[in-house]
PAFI-797618 format. One record per residue (C-alpha): residue number from 1; x, y negated, z negated. Coordinates in steps of 0.05 Angstrom, whole numbers, plus 5000, padded with zeros to 4 digits. Layout:
residues N
NUM;X;Y;Z
...
This chain:
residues 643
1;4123;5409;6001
2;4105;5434;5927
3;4171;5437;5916
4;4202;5374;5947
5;4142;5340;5911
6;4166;5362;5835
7;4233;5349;5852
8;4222;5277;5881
9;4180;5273;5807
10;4237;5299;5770
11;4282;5253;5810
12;4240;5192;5781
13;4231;5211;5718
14;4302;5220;5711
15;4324;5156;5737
16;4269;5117;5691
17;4299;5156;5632
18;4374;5138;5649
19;4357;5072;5659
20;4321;5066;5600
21;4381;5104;5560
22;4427;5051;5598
23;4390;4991;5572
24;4389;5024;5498
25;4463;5030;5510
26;4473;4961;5541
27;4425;4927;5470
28;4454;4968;5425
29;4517;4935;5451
30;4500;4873;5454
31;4480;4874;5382
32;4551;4874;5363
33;4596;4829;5354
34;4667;4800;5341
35;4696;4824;5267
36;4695;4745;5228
37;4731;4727;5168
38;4660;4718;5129
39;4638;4790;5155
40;4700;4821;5130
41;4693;4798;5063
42;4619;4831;5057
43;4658;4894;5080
44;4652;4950;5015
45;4716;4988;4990
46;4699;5057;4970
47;4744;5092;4917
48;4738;5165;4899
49;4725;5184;4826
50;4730;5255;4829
51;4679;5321;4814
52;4633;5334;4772
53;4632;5390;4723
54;4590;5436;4765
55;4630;5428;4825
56;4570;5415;4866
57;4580;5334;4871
58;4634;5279;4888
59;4628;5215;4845
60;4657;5150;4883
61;4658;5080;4872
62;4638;5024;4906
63;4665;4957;4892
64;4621;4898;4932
65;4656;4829;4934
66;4617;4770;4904
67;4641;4709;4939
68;4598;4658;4898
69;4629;4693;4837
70;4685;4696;4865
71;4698;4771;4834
72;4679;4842;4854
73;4622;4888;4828
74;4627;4956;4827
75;4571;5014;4822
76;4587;5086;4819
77;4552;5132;4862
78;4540;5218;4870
79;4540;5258;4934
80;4537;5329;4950
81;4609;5355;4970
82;4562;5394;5025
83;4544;5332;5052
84;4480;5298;5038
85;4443;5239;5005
86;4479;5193;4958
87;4449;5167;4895
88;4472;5118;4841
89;4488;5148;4770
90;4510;5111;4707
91;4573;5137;4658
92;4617;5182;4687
93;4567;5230;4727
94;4600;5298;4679
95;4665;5283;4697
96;4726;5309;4654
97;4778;5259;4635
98;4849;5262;4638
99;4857;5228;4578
100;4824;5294;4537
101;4865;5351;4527
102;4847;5415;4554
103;4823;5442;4485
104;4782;5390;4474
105;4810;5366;4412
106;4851;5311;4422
107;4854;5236;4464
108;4899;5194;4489
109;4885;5125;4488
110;4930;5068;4512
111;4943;4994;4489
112;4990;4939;4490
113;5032;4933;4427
114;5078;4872;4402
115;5143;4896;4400
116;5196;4846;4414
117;5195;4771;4379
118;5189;4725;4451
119;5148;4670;4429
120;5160;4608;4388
121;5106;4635;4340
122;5146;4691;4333
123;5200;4654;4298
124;5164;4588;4270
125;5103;4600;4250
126;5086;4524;4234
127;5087;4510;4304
128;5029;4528;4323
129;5017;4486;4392
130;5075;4507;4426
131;5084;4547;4474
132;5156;4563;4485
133;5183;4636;4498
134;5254;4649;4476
135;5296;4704;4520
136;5368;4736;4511
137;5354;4786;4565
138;5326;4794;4628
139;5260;4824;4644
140;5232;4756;4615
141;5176;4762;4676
142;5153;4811;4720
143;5106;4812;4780
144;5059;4768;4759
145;5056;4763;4682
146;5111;4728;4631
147;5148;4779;4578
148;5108;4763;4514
149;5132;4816;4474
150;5080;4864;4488
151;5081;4937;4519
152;5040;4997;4540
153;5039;5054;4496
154;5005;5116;4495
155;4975;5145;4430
156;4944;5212;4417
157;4891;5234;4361
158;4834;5283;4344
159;4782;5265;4400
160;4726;5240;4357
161;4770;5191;4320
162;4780;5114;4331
163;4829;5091;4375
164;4863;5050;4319
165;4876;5119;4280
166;4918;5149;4333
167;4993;5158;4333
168;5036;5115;4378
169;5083;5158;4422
170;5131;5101;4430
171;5129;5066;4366
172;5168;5009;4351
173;5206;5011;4420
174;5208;4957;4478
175;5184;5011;4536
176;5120;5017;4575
177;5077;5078;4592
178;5042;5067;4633
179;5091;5033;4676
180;5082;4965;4692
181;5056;4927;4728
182;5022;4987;4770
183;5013;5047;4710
184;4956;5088;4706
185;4933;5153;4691
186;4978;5180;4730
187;5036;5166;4677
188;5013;5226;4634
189;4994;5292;4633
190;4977;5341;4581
191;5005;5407;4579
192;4967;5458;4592
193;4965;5491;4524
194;4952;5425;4491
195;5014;5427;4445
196;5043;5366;4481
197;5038;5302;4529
198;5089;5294;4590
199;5097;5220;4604
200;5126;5174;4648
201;5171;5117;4617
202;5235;5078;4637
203;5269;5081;4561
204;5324;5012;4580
205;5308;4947;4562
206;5322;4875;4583
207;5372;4863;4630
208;5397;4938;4636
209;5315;4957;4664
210;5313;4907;4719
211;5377;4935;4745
212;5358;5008;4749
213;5295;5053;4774
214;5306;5104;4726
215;5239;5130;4706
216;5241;5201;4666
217;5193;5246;4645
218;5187;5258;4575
219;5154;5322;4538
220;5132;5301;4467
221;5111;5357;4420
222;5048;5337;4381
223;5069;5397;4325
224;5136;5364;4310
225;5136;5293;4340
226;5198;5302;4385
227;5211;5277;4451
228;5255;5310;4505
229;5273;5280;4564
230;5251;5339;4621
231;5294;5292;4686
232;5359;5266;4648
233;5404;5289;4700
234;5354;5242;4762
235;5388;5185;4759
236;5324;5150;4802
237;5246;5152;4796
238;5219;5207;4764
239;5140;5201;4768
240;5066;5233;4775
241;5072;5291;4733
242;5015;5338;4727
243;5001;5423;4720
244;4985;5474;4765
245;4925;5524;4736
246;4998;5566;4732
247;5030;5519;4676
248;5075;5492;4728
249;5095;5424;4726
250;5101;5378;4788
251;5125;5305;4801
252;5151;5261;4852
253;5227;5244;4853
254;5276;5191;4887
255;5342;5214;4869
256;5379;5148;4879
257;5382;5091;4818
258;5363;5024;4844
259;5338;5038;4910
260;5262;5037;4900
261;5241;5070;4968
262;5290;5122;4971
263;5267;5191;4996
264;5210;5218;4950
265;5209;5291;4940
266;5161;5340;4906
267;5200;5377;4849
268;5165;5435;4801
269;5197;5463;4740
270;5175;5539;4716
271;5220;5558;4660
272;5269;5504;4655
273;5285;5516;4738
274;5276;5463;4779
275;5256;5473;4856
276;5254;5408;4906
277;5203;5430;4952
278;5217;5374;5002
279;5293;5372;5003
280;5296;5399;5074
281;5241;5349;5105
282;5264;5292;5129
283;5207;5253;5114
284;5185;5216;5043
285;5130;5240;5011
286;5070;5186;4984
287;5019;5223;4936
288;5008;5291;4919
289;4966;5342;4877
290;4967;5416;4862
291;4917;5460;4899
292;4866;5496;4848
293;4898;5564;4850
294;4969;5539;4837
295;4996;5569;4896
296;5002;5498;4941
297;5018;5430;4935
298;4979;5383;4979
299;5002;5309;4999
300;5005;5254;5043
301;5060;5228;5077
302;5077;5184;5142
303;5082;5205;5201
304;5090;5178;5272
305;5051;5115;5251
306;4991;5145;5223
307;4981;5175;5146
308;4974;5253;5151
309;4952;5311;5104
310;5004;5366;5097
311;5027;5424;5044
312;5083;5460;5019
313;5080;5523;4978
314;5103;5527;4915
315;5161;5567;4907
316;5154;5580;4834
317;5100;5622;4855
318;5123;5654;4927
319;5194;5661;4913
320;5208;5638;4978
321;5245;5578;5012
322;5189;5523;5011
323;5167;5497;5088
324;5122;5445;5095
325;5065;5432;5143
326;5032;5390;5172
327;4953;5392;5169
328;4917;5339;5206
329;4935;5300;5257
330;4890;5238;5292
331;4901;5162;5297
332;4880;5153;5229
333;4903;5149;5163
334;4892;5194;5101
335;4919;5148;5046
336;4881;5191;4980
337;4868;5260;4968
338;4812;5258;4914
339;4805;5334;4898
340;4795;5400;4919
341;4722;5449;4920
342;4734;5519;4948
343;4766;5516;5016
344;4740;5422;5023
345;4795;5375;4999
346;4759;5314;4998
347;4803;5258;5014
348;4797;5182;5033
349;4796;5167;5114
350;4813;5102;5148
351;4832;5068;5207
352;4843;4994;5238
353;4779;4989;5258
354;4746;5019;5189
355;4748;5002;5121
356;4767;5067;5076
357;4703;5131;5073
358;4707;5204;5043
359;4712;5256;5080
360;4711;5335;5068
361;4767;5363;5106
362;4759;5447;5112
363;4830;5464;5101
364;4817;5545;5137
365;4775;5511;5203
366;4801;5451;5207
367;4733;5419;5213
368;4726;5348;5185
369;4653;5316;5150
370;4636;5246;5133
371;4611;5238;5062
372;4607;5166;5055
373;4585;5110;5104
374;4575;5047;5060
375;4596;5008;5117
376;4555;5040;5169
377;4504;4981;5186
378;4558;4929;5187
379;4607;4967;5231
380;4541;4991;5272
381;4533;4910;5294
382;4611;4903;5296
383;4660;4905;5358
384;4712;4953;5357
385;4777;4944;5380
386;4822;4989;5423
387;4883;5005;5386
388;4944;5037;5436
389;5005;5075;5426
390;5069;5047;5467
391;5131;5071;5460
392;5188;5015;5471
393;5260;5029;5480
394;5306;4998;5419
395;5375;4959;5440
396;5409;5026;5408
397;5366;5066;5454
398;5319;5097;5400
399;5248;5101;5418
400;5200;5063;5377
401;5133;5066;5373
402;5094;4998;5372
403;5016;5001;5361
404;4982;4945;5400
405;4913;4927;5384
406;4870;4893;5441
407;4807;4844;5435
408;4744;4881;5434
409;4722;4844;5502
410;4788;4860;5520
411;4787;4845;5607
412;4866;4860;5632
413;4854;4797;5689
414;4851;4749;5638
415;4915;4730;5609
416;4910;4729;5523
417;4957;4692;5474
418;4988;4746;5437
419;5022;4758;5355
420;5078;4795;5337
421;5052;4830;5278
422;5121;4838;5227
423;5106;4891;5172
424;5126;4876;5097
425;5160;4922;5051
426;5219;4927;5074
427;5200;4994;5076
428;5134;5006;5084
429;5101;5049;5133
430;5060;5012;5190
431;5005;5053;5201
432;4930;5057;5214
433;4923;5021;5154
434;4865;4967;5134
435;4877;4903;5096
436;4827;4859;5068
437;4878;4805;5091
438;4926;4817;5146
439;4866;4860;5182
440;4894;4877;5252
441;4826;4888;5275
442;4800;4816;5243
443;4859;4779;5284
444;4847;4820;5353
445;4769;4794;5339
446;4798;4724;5342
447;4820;4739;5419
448;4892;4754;5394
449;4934;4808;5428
450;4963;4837;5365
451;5040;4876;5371
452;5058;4911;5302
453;5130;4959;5327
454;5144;5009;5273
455;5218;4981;5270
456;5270;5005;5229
457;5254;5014;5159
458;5197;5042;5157
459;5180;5119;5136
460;5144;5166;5181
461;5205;5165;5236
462;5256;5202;5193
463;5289;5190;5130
464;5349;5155;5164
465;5298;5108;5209
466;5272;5082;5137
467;5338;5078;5109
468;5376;5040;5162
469;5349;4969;5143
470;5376;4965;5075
471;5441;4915;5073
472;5417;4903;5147
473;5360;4848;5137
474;5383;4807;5192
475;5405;4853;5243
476;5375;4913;5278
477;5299;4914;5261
478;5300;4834;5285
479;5326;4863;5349
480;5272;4920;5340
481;5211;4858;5332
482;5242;4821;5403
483;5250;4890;5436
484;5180;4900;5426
485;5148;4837;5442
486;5191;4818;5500
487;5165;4898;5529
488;5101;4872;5511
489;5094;4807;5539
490;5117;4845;5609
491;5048;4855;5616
492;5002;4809;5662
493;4957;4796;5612
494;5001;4770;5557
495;5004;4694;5559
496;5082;4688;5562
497;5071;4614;5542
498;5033;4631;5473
499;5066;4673;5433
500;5060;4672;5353
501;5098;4714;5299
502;5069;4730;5233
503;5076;4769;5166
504;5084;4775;5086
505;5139;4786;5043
506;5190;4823;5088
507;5148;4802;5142
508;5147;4734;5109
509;5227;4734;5111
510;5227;4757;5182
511;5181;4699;5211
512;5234;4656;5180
513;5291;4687;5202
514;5257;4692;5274
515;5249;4611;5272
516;5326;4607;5281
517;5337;4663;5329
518;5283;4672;5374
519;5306;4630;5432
520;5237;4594;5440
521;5195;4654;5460
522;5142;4634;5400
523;5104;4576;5401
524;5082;4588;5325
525;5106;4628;5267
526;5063;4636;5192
527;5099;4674;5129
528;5066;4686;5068
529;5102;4698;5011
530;5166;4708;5046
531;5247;4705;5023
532;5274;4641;5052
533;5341;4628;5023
534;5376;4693;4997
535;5423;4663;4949
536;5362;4621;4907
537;5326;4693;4914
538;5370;4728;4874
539;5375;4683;4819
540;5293;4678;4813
541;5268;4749;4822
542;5256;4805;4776
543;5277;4858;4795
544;5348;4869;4803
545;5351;4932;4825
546;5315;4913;4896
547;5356;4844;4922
548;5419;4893;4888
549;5409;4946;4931
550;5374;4907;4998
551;5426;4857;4998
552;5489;4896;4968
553;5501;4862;4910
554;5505;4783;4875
555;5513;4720;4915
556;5577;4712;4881
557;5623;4770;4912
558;5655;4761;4977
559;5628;4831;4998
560;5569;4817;5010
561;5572;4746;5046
562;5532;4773;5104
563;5470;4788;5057
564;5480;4712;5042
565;5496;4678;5103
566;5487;4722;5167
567;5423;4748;5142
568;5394;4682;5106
569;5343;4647;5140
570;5362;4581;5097
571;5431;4583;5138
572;5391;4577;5210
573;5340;4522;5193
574;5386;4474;5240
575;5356;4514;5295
576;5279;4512;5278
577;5245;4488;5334
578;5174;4515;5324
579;5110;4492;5281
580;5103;4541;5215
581;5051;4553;5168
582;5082;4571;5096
583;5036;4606;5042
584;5052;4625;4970
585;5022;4640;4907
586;5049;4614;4852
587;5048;4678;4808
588;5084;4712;4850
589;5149;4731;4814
590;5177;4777;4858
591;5191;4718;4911
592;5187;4662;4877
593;5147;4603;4904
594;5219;4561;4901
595;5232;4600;4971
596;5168;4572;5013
597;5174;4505;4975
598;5246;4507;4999
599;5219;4534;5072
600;5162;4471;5075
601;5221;4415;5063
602;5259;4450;5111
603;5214;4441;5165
604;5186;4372;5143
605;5252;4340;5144
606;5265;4370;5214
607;5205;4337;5234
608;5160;4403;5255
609;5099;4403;5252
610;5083;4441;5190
611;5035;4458;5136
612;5044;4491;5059
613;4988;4532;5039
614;4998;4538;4950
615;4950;4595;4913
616;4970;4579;4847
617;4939;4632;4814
618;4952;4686;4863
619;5014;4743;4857
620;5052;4779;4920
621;4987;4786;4947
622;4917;4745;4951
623;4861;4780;4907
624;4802;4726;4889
625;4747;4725;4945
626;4742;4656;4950
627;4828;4643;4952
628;4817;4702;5002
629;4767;4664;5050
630;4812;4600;5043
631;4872;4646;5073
632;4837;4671;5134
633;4803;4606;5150
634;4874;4564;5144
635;4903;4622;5182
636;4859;4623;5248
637;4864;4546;5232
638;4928;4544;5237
639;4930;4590;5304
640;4872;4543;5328
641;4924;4486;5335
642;4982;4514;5350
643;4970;4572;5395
C-alpha cells in the first residue's frame, strides 16, 4: 500500500507540474504576436567590427533606427569571443586598422578630389547661381549621385601626419579607389612588408567605364612611386585583395568584361604564379578571408537556397590541386565572416525569421555559440513563421527549389490568399536572407502565403542555373515563377481566387512582364523600382555594361529585337488586366523613374485600378525610416484592397 501510496503522490505531483509547465508554455505563447511593420522597424542590425588586440574580445556594432529622426544611431559594443556579457565601449575597443601599415609608420587616408571640369563654375566663374553640369562622356551619373567632377583617392603618409600632407596615389586622374558607389576598405591592402599598397581601381573613364567591369589590382611602390598593374591579362572584376600571414596575396575574380555576376573565383599569387582556387567548383564565390596561419581560405557562397561557410586550401602553400568544402550546413544563412580566434571564426548568422547575430562557429567540432542577441526580447514576444522547402518540377524538367513561408497561425483547413515572391538581381541568390523591406517573415505575419522559387538565375544551383537568364529576361525563369505558383496553389489551402505577385528591380520587371502573360491567375501585382520598357531603359541607365550584356546589346541592332520586344513588358501592356501598385525613387539611376512613370500611364489609360507610389529622395532601394514605414504601410494597403 506504501508503495501504491507514493506512486499515486508522484502521479499527482507530476500531473500538477505538467500542467503547470503546459500553461507556462500555453502564456508564454500567447505573449507573442504577429511580426508588424512598426515592430520591424524597432528591430536592431548588428554589424561585426572585428577583435581586439588581445584576442580575448569581439567588438560589434549596433545601429538602432530612430523613426522620429528619421536616421539610425549606432553604439559599439565588446563581448567575450568565449561567450559572455556584453558591454558598451567608446573608440575603437584596441582594434588595429587597415588603414595603418604593418610597421606602424605610415596611413592611408581617403578623400574625394576635383578632377574633371563638370560644372558651369568650372568654366564661368561669374555665374555663380547656376547650376548646370556640362558632359562629353558618359558616366555623367551613377547610382544615385550626379558626376561632379570629383573622385575617391587613396593617399599614404607618415602616420602621425595630417591628412592634407599625404601623397595622392592617383593624382590628377579621373578614377576612383575606393570603387564607387559601394568602395570600402576592402579596396586596399598593404603589403606585408610595408613597402607598398595593392589597390582596387577601374583606370577607364567616361563612356569607355560604363561599358566594361574591368577592375585591376594595382601594386604601387611607396620607395619609387610606380604602379603596376598585378591582373592586366583579367579582362573582368578583379577585387578584395588582402595577405596571408605567408605574404600571399588573394582576391576575388570574374573573368568575363561586362557581365557583372559572372562566376567569382578566389585567385592567390606567390611569386608572380597565379592559382584559381575555385576554377573547378561550379559555384560563385561571395566573400572571403585568409585563415590566420595562411594555410586556408575561408568564404561564403550559395548554396541550395541558404548562405554556407566553406574552405579551400591554398595551394601556394600545399602544392596540391585545391578542393573545396563545404562547412556548415542548416536553413540559415551565413552572409559575413568577421574573423578568426584559435580554432572560432566568428561570423554573422541569419535567417527569415531573425534579423542578423554573431555567432562562434568551432571549425574542428563543428559546434556553433550565440554571441549576440540584441533582438532577443522582441523576437521572444514575436510569432515565428514556418519556412518549407518544396521542390517543383521546371517546364525543362529541372528541379527547383521554391521556399514557401506560412503564417505563424498557420491552420491547413483554412484557405489563405497567397504572393508570388519574384527575387531581384537578376542574379541574386534567394536565400534565408532578411530585409528590412521585402521581409518574408513581415508579409507571412500579414496572413499571406508567401512563394519565393529559386528560378533560373540565381547562384547556389550551379554556375550554368545562374547563367541561363542572361539575354533570356522574358523566357524561362517567367515559366520558372508560374511553374511554381501554379504547384503551389495545388494545395487546399491556397485561395486559387487571390493570388498576388510582387518584387524589386528584376523582380520589379517581372511583375510587369507577368501583367501581360499571366492568363488571370493574379488578382494584384506591386513592382518597385522595376524595368518597364527596355528600349527607354537603355537610353537612361548607367551602366552599360549590365542592359549590354542582360539584353545583348543596343536597341538599335536587329540582333537583339527579342531583348526589345519579346522580352519588354511596354510591348504587352494591351493585355493588362490586373490592379498594380508602382513604386520608385527618384534617385534611382540605375532604373530610372521614367520606367514606373511610363508603367503608371500605362495602366491609367487602360483604366486599372492603379496607384504610383514616388520616394523622391530614395535610390534602388528605400533607406530613411520614415520613407521606409510609408512603403510597408502603402504596401499591406495596397494588398488590403486588392487581395
Amino acid at each position: 500500500m506504501t508503495r501504491i501510496f507514493k506512486f499515486l503522490i508522484f502521479l499527482l505531483l507530476t500531473l500538477q507540474v505538467s500542467c503547470y509547465a503546459q500553461k507556462t508554455i500555453s502564456s508564454a505563447v500567447g505573449l507573442q504576436a504577429p511580426m508588424t511593420p512598426e515592430k520591424l522597424w524597432t528591430v536592431k542590425r548588428v554589424a561585426g567590427v572585428g577583435i581586439t588586440l588581445d584576442g580575448k574580445n569581439l567588438i560589434y556594432r549596433v545601429s538602432v533606427p530612430d523613426m522620429e529622426a528619421n536616421k539610425m544611431s549606432s553604439s559599439l559594443f565588446m563581448v567575450p569571443v568565449s561567450g559572455g556579457p556584453s558591454v558598451p565601449v567608446t573608440g575603437n575597443g584596441g582594434l588595429t586598422a587597415k588603414e595603418l601599415s604593418p610597421d606602424g609608420k605610415y596611413r592611408i587616408s581617403v578623400r574625394e578630389v576635383k578632377v574633371e571640369p563638370l560644372m558651369a563654375a568650372d568654366h564661368y566663374p561669374e555665374m555663380t547661381k547656376s547650376t548646370a553640369r556640362i558632359y562629353d562622356a558618359l558616366d555623367y551619373r551613377h547610382w544615385d549621385t550626379w558626376n561632379d567632377g570629383t573622385y575617391n583617392h587613396i593617399f599614404y603618409g607618415p602616420a602621425e601626419v595630417a591628412d592634407s600632407l599625404h601623397t595622392d596615389l592617383l593624382k590628377g586622374v579621373a578614377f576612383n579607389c575606393p570603387q564607387k558607389p559601394f568602395g570600402g576598405d576592402d579596396d586596399y591592402t598593404w603589403t606585408p612588408d610595408s613597402k607598398g599598397i595593392v589597390y582596387v581601381s577601374k583606370k577607364l573613364s567616361g563612356t569607355a567605364s560604363v561599358v566594361s567591369t574591368n577592375t585591376d589590382l594595382y601594386l604601387y611602390d611607396l620607395s619609387t612611386g610606380k604602379t603596376t598593374n598585378l591582373t592586366a591579362d583579367n579582362k573582368g572584376y578583379d577585387t578584395n585583395p588582402s595577405y596571408s600571414a605567408k605574404g600571399d596575396l588573394a582576391w576575388l575574380s570574374m573573368a568575363t568584361d561586362g557581365y557583372e555576376s559572372d562566376k567569382n573565383d578566389i585567385k592567390v599569387m606567390k611569386g608572380g604564379k597565379v592559382h584559381n582556387l575555385t576554377a573547378g567548383w561550379d559555384e560563385t564565390v561571395l566573400s572571403y578571408r585568409w585563415a590566420n596561419d595562411g594555410t586556408y581560405l575561408y568564404f561564403t557562397a550559395a548554396v541550395d537556397g541558404t548562405l554556407q561557410l566553406f574552405k579551400v586550401e591554398n595551394p601556394a602553400i600545399s602544392g596540391k590541386t585545391p578542393e573545396v568544402k563545404q562547412m556548415t550546413r542548416g536553413d540559415w544563412d551565413v552572409n559575413t565572416i568577421i574573423d578568426e580566434v584559435g580554432d572560432l571564426l566568428l561570423v554573422q548568422r541569419l535567417s527569415m525569421n531573425r534579423a542578423a547575430e554573431i555567432y562562434s562557429y568551432n571549425t574542428r567540432s563543428g559546434e556553433w555559440k550565440q554571441l549576440t542577441d540584441v533582438n532577443g526580447d522582441l523576437y521572444g514576444k514575436t510569432s515565428p513563421c514556418r519556412t518549407e522547402r518544396r521542390s517543383v518540377t521546371t517546364t525543362d524538367n529541372k528541379k527547383m527549389l521554391v521556399w514557401v513561408v506560412y503564417p505563424p497561425d498557420f491552420d491547413p483547413s483554412k484557405k489563405y490568399p497567397t504572393l508570388l515572391y519574384c527575387q531581384g538581381g537578376p542574379q541574386s541568390a534567394l536565400t534565408q536572407f532578411y530585409s528590412f523591406r521585402w521581409n518574408l517573415h513581415l508579409m507571412a505575419s500579414q496572413g499571406y502565403i508567401v512563394v519565393a522559387p529559386n528560378r533560373r538565375g540565381m547562384p547556389g544551383h550551379g554556375v550554368e542555373w545562374n547563367r541561363q537568364i542572361s539575354k533570356d529576361w522574358g523566357g524561362q525563369n517567367i515559366k520558372d515563377y508560374l511553374s511554381a505558383i501554379d504547384e503551389i496553389a495545388r494545395e487546399p489551402y491556397v485561395d486559387r481566387s487571390r493570388l498576388g505577385a510582387v518584387g524589386a528591380s528584376y523582380g520589379g520587371f517581372s511583375v510587369f512582364y507577368l501583367a501581360g502573360v499571366h492568363e488571370k491567375r493574379f488578382k494584384t501585382f506591386i513592382a518597385h523600382d522595376g524595368m518597364f520598357n527596355t528600349q527607354s531603359m537603355y537610353g537612361t541607365t548607367e551602366e552599360m555594361f549590365f542592359v549590354n550584356y542582360d539584353l545583348g546589346g543596343p536597341y538599335w541592332d536587329p540582333a537583339f529585337k527579342k531583348s526589345y520586344n519579346d522580352a519588354n513588358p511596354a510591348a504587352m501592356v494591351a493585355r493588362w488586366d490586373t490592379p498594380i501598385l508602382i513604386i520608385q525613387g527618384g534617385r534611382d539611376y540605375r532604373v530610372p523613374d521614367g520606367q514606373a512613370m511610363e508603367a503608371f500611364t500605362a495602366a491609367q489609360l487602360r483604366g486599372l485600378k492603379s496607384r504610383f507610389l514616388y520616394l523622391p529622395d530614395e535610390n534602388h532601394w528605400v533607406t530613411r525610416p520614415q520613407n521606409s514605414m510609408v512603403w510597408q504601410r502603402e504596401f499591406f494597403r495596397w494588398l488590403k484592397e486588392t487581395l
